[in-house]
C-alpha positions as CSV (number, residue, x, y, z in Angstrom):
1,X,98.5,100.3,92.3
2,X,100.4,99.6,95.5
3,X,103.0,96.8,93.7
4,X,103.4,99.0,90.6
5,X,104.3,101.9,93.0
6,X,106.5,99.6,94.8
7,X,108.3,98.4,91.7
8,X,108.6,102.0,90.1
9,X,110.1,103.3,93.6
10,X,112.8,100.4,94.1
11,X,113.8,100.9,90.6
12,X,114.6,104.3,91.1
13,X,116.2,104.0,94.4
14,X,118.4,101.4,93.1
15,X,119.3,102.8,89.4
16,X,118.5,106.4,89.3
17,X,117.3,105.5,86.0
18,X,117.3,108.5,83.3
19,X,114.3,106.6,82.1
20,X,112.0,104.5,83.9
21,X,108.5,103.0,82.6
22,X,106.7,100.7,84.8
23,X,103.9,99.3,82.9
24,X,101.0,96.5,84.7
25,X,100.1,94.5,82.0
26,X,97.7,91.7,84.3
27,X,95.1,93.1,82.1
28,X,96.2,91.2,79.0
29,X,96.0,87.7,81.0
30,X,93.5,85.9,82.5
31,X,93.5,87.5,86.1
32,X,90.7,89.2,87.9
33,X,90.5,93.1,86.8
34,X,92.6,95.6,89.1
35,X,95.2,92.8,89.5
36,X,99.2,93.2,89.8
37,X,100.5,90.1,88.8
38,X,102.4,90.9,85.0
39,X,104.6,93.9,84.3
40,X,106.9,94.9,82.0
41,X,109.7,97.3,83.0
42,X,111.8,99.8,80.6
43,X,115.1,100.6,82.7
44,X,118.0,102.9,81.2
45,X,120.5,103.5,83.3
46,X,124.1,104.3,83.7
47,X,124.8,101.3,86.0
48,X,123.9,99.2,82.7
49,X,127.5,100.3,81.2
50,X,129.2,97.1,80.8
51,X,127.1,94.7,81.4
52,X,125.9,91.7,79.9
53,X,122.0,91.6,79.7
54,X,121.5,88.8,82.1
55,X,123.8,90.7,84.4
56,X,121.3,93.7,84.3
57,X,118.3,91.2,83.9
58,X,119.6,89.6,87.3
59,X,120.3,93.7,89.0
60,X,116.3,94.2,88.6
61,X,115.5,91.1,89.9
62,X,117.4,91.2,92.8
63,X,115.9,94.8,93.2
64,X,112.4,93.4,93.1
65,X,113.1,90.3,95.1
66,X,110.3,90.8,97.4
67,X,108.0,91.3,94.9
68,X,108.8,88.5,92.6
69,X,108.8,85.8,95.8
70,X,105.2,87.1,96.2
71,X,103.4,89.2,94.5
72,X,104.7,89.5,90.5
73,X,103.8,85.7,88.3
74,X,105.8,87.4,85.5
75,X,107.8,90.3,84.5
76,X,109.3,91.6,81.3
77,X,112.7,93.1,81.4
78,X,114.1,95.5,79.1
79,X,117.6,97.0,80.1
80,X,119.3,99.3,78.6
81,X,122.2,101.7,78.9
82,X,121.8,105.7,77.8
83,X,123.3,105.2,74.0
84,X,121.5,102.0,73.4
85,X,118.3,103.8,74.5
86,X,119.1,106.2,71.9
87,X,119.9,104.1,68.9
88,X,116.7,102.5,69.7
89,X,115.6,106.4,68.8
90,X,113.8,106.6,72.8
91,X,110.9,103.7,72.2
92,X,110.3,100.3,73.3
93,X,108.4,97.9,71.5
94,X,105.0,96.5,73.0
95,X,104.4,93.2,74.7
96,X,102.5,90.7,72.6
97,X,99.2,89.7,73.7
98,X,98.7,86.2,75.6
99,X,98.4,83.2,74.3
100,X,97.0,81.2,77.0
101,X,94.7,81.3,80.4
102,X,92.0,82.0,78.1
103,X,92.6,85.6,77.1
């Protein structure tokens, strides 16, 4: 749980998020079990206010630039600012499963 600890820490630092979910989701692709290669992140923050979503898309990456060069094969972003967290009534929709590697 080392990059998922990583990832949750330098999101916090960075956005003081008012809600933060950091979920490793390796185990829904072909990767050896206790591996931290997919996540999906749930960010709402007030730095978020006025910007477009690849503008907040390319704020986490930069955050997690270490981690991307060499430890994350995919993430899933999802950005949001306090009152679009709330119109989406606090939830966020689950990843699909994967469709290749043999999963």
């Amino acid at each position: 749980m080392e990059i998922q600890e990583n990832i949750n820490q330098k999101l916090i630092n960075s956005f003081s998020p008012v809600y933060l979910e950091v979920e490793n989701e390796s185990n829904m692709h072909n990767v050896p079990p206790g591996s931290e290669s997919h996540f999906k992140v749930v960010v709402v923050s007030e730095q978020f206010e006025g910007k477009s979503l690849i503008q907040r898309h390319r704020l986490i990456n930069q955050s997690l630039s270490e981690e991307l060069q060499n430890h994350i094969h995919a993430l899933a972003i999802h950005a949001y600012t306090n009152n679009e967290w709330g119109e989406r009534e606090f939830k966020e929709m689950k990843s699909p499963p994967c469709h290749g590697g043999g999963k």
